[in-house]
DSSP file (Angstrom, degrees, kcal/mol; ACC not computed):
  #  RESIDUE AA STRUCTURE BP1 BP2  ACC     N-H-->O    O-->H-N    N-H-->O    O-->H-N    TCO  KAPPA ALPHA  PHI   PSI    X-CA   Y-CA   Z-CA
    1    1 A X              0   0    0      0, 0.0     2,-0.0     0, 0.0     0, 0.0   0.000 360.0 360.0 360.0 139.5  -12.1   -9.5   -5.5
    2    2 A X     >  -     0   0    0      1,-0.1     4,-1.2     5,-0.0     3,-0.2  -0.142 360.0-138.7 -26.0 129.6  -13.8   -6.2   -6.7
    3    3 A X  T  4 S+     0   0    0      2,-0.2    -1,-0.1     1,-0.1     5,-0.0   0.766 112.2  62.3 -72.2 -35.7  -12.7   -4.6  -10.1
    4    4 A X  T  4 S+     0   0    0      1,-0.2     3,-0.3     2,-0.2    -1,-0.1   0.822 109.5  36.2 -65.7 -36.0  -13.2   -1.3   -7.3
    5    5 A X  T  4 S+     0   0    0     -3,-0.2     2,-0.3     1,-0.2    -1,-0.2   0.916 135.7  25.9 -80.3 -36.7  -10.4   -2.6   -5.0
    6    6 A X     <  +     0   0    0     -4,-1.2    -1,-0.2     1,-0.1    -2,-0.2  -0.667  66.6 161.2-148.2  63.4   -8.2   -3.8   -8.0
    7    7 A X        +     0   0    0     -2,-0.3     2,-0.3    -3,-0.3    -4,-0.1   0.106  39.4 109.8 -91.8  15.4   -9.1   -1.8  -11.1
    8    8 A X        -     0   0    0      1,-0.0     2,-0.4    -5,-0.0    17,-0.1  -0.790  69.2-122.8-105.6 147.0   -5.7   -2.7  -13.3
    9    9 A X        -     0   0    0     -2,-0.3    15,-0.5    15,-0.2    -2,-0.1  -0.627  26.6-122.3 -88.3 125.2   -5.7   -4.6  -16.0
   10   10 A X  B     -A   23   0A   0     -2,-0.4     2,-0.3    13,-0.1    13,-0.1  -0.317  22.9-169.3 -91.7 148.0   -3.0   -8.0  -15.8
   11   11 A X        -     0   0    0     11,-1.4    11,-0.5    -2,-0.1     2,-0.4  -0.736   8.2-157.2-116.2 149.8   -0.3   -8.3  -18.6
   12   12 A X        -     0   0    0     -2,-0.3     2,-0.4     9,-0.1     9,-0.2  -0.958   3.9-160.6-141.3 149.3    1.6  -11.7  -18.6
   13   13 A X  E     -B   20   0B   0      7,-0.9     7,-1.1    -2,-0.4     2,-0.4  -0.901  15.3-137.9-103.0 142.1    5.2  -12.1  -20.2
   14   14 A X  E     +B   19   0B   0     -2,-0.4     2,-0.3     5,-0.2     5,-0.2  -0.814  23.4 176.4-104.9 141.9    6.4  -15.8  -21.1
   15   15 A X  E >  S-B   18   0B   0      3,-2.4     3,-3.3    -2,-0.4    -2,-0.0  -0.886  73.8 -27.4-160.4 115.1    9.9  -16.7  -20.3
   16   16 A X  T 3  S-     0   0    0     -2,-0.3     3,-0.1     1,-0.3    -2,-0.0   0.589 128.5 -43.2  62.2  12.3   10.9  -20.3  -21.0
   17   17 A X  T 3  S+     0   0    0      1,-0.5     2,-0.3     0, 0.0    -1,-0.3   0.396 115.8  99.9 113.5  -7.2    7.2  -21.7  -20.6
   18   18 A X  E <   -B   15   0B   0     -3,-3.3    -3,-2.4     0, 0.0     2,-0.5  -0.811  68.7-125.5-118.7 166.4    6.0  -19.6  -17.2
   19   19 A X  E     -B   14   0B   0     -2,-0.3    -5,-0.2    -5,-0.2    -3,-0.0  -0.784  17.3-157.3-126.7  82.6    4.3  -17.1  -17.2
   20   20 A X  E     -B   13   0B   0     -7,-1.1    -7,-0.9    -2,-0.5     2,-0.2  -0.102  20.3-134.6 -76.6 143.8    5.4  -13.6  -15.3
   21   21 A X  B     -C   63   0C   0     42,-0.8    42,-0.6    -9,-0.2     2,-0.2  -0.399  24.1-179.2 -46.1 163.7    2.6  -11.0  -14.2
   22   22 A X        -     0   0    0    -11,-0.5   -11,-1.4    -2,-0.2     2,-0.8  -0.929  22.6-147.4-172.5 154.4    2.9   -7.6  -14.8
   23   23 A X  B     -A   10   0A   0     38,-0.4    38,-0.8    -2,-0.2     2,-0.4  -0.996  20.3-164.2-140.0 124.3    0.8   -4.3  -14.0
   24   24 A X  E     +D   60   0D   0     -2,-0.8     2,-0.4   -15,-0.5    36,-0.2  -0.888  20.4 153.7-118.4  90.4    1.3   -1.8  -16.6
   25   25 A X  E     +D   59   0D   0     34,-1.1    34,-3.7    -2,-0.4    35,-0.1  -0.826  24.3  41.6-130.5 142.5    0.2    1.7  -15.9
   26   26 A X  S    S-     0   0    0     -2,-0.4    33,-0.2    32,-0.3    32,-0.2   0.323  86.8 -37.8  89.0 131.5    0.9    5.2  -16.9
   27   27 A X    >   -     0   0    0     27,-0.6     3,-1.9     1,-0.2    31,-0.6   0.450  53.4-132.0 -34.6 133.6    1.7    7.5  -19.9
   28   28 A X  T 3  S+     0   0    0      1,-0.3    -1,-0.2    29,-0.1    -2,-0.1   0.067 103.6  50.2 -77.1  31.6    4.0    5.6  -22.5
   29   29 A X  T 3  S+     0   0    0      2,-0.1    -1,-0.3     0, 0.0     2,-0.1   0.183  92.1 107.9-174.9  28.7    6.7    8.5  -23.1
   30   30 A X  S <  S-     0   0    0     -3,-1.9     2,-0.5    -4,-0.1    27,-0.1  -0.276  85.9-100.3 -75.3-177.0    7.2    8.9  -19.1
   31   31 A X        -     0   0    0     25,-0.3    -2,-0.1    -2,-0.1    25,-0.0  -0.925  57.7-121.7 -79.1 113.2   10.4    7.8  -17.0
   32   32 A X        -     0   0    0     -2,-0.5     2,-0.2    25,-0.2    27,-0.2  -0.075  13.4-142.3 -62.1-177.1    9.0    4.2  -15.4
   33   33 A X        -     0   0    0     25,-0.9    27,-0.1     2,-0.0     2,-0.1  -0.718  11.2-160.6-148.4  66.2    8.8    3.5  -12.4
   34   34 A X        -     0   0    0     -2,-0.2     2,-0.3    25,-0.1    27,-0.2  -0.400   8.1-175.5 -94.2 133.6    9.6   -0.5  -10.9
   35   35 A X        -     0   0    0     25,-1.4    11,-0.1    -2,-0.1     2,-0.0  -0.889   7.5-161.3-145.7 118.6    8.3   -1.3   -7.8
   36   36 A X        -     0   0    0     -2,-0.3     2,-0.3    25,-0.1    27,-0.1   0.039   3.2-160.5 -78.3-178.3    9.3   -4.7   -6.5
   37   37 A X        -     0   0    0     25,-0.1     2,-0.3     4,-0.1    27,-0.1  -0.903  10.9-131.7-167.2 166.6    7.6   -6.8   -3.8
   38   38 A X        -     0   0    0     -2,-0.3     2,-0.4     4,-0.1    26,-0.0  -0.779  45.7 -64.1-136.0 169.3    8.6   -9.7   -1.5
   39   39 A X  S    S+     0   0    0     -2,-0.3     3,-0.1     1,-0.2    -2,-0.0  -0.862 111.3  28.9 -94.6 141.9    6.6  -12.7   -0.9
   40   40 A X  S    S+     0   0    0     -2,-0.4    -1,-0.2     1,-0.1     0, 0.0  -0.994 113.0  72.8 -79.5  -8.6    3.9  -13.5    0.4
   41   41 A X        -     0   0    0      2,-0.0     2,-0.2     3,-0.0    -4,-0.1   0.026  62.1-175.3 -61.2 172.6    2.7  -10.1   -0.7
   42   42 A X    >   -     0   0    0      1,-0.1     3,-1.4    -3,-0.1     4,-0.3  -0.753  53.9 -64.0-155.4-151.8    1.9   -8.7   -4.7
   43   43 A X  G >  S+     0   0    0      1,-0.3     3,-1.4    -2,-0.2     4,-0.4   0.772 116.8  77.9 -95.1 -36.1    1.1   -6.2   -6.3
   44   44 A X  G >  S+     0   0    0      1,-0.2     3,-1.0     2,-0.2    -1,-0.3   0.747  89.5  67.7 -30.9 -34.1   -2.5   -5.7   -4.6
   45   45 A X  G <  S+     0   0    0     -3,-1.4     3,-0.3     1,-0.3     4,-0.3   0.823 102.6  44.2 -67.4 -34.2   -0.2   -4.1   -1.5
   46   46 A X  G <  S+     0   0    0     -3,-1.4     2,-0.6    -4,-0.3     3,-0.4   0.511  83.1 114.6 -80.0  -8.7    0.7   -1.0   -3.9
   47   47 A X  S <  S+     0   0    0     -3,-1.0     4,-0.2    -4,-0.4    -1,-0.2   0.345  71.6  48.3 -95.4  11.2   -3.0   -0.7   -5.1
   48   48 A X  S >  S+     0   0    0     -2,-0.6     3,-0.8    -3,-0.3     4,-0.4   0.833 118.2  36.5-103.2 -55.8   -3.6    2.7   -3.6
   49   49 A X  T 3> S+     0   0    0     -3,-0.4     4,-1.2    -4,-0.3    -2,-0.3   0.217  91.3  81.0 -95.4  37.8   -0.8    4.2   -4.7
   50   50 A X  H 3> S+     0   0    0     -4,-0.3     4,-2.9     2,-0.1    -1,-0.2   0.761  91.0  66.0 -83.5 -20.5   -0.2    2.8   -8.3
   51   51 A X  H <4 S+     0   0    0     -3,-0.8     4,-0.3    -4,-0.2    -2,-0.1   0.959 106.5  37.2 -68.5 -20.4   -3.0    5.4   -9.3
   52   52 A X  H >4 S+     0   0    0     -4,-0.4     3,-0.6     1,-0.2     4,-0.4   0.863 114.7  48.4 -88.1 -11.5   -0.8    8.6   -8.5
   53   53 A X  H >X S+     0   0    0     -4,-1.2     4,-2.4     1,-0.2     3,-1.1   0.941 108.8  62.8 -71.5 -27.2    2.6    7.6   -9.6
   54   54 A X  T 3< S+     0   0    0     -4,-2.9   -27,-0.6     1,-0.3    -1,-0.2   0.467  90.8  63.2 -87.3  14.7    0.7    6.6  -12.6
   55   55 A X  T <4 S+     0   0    0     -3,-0.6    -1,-0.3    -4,-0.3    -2,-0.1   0.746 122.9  16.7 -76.0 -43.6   -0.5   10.2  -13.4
   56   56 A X  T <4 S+     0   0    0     -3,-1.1     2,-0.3    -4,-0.4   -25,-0.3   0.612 128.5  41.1 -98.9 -42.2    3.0   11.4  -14.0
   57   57 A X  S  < S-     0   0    0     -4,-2.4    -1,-0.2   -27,-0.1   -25,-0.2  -0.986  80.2-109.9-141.0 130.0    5.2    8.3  -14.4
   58   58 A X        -     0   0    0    -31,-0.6   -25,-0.9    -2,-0.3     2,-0.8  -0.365  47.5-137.3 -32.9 122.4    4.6    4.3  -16.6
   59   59 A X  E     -D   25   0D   0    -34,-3.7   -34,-1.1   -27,-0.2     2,-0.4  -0.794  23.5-164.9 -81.1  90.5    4.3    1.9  -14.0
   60   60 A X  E     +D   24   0D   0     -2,-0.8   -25,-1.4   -36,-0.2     2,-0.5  -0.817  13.5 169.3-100.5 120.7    5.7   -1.6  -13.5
   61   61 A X        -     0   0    0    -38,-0.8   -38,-0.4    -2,-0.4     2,-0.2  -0.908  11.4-171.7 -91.3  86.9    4.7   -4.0  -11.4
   62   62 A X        -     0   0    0     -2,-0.5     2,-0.5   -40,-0.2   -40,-0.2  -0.727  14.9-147.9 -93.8 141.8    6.3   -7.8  -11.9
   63   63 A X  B      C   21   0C   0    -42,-0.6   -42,-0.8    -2,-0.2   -27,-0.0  -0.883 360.0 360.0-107.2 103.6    4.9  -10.6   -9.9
   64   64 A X              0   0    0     -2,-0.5    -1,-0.1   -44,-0.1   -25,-0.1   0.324 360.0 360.0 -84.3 360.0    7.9  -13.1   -9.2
């Protein structure tokens, strides 16, 4: 995949030895903004709109 279809940069959190995704977007000293997902799908489904919420609002994506 393209850095042009999927231009955010992957975060990982460690919990107990795995290893969570996360998509981290948007001005640090906004409200955030969680948008969950179901399987099989990920955070690639949002990829259109994580640039405008992230204009206004911190973004988080976690991939469980």
């Amino acid at each position: 995949m393209t850095n042009n279809l999927y231009p955010f940069r992957s975060n990982y959190y460690d919990l107990d030895g795995l290893a969570y995704h996360y998509l981290d977007e948007g001005p640090r000293d906004g409200l955030p903004i969680v948008m969950l997902h179901g399987n099989p799908t990920w955070s690639f489904y949002y990829r259109t709109l994580i640039p405008y919420f992230s204009i206004l609002l911190p973004y988080l994506n976690p991939l469980f």
